[in-house]
Structure formats: structure tokens, C-alpha cells
C-alpha positions in Angstrom: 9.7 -20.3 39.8 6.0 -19.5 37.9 7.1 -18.9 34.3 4.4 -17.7 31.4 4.9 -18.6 27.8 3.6 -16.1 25.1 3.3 -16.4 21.0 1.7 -14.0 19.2 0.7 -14.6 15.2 -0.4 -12.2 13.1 -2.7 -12.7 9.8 -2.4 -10.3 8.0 -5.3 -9.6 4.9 -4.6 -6.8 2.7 -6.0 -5.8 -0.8 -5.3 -4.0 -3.7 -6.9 -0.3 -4.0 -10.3 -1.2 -5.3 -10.1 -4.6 -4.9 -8.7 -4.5 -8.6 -7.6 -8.0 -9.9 -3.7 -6.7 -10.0 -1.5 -9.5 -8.8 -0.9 -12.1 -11.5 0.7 -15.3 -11.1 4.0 -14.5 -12.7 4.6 -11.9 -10.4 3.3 -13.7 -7.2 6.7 -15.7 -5.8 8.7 -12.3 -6.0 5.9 -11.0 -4.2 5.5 -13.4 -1.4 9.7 -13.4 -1.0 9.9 -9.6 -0.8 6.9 -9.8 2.0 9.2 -12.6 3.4 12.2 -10.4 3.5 10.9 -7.4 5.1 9.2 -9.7 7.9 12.5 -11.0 8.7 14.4 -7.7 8.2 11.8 -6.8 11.3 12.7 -9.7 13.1 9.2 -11.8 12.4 9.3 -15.1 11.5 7.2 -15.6 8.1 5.0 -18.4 8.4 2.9 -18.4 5.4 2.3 -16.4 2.7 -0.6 -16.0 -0.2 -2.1 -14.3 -2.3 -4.9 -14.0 -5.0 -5.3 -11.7 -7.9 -7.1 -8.9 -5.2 -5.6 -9.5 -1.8 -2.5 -11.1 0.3 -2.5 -13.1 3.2 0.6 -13.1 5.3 1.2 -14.8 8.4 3.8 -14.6 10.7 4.9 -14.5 14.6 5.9 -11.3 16.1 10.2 -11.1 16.7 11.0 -11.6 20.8 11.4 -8.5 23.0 12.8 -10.6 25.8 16.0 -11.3 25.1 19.1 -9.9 28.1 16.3 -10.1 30.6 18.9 -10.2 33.5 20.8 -7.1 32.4 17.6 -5.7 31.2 16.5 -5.5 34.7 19.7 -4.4 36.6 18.5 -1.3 34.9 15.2 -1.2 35.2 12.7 -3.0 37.7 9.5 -4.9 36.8 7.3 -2.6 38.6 8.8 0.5 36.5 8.7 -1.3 33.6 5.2 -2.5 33.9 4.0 1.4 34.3 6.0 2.4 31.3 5.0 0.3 29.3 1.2 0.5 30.0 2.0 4.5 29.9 3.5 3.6 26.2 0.3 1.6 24.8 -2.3 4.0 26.7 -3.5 1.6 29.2 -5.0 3.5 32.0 -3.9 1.6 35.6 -4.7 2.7 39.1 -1.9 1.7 41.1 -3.5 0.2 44.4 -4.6 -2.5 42.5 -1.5 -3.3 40.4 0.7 -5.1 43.6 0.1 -6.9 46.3 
């Protein structure tokens, strides 16, 4: 059976407004753990995180929606699901070239 393997990572680059030197060091590892903590409340894995005194760097893989893939699709079939979700992200599809 073909099988397909995807991983997606994220880097993330923010700043502070104004690229204003805000984030000192004493305040950086509560920092980086709170980033840490809302990635994993998502379901991300953090990979790394860092920062300067005007911008953070946070990388981290996106959480797994393919999980119950057998149940998942005693509901719904691949075909429907593949319309819905290119209906859901706004990717425009013609249909006779979609299947075989």
C-alpha cells in the first residue's frame, strides 16, 4: 500500500512594536517557557526557542490531524473530504481532473 509521510515546521520570527530593545535577559527563560506552554497547549511540539532584546524566534512542528483515520473515514470518504477541505482553505479545483 503507497503511504506519504508529512512534517511540517514552523519558524516563527516576531518583534517587539518598534523593534524597541524590550526583552532583557532576566525575563527571557519565563519567556521562552510560556511560548513553550502555549505551543504544547495547541498540540505543537516546541523545538526551539530564542530570542534577543527586539525579536523571538520560535520553532516548532505543527500537532497531527491524522489520528482515528479508520473511524474517521467510516464517516466520511477521501473524495468528500478532499473537496472539503480544499473548499475550507479556498483552493479552487475542477473536478474532472481531481480522479481518475
Amino acid at each position: 500500500m503507497p503511504q506519504s509521510l508529512c512534517a511540517v515546521y514552523i519558524h516563527l520570527v516576531f518583534s517587539t512594536k518598534e523593534r524597541r530593545a524590550l526583552l532583557t535577559d532576566s525575563m527571557r527563560s519565563d519567556l521562552h517557557a510560556y511560548f513553550g506552554g502555549i505551543l504544547k497547549e495547541r498540540g505543537s511540539t516546541p523545538i526551539s526557542i530564542n530570542s534577543v532584546s527586539d525579536h523571538v524566534h520560535l520553532l516548532f512542528s505543527l500537532r497531527q490531524y491524522i489520528e482515528n483515520q479508520q473511524a474517521h473515514h467510516q464517516k466520511i470518504d477521501f473524495r468528500e473530504e478532499f473537496i472539503w477541505l480544499c473548499e475550507k482553505h479556498g483552493v479552487t479545483y475542477d473536478e474532472r481532473y481531481l480522479w481518475d
